[in-house]
C-alpha atoms as one frame of an Amber mdcrd trajectory, in Angstrom:
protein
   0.000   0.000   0.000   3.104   2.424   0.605   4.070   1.414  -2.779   1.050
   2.895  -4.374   0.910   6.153  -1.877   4.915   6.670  -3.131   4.440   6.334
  -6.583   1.276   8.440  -6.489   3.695  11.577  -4.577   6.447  10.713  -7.082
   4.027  11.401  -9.874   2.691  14.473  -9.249   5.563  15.304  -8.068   6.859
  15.237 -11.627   3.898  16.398 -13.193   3.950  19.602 -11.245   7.314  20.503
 -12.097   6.585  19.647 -15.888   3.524  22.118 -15.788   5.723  24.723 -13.966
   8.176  24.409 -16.656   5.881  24.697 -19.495   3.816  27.857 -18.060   1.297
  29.147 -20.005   2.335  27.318 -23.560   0.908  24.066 -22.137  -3.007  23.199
 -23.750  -4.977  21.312 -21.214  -8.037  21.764 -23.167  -8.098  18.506 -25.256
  -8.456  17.530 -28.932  -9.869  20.523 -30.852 -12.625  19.972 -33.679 -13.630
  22.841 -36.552 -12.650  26.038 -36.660 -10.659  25.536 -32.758  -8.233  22.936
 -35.313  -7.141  25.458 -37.887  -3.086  25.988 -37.735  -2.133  29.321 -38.975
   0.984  28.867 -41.639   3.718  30.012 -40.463   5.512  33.514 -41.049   8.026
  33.082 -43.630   5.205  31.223 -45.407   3.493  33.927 -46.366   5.844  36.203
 -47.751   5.430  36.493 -51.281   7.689  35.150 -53.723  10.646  37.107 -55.625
């Protein structure tokens, strides 16, 4: 039963630190359908062509 109560500690532990890390460029907000799906291209993309 410690087992489980250590490894549950352990992993948040981690997680925690990985969301710290990340700050606000982390999406917790799941898969995204329609219009919330569109990538925008990137910059040097659209620069038009000599």
């Amino acid at each position: 039963m410690w087992k489980i109560i250590v490894g549950f500690v352990i992993f948040a532990a981690v997680a925690l630190f990985i969301i710290s890390k990340a700050g606000d460029k982390i999406d917790m907000s799941g898969e995204k359908h329609g219009a919330d799906a569109l990538h925008t291209p990137a910059d040097g993309a659209s620069a038009p062509a000599k």
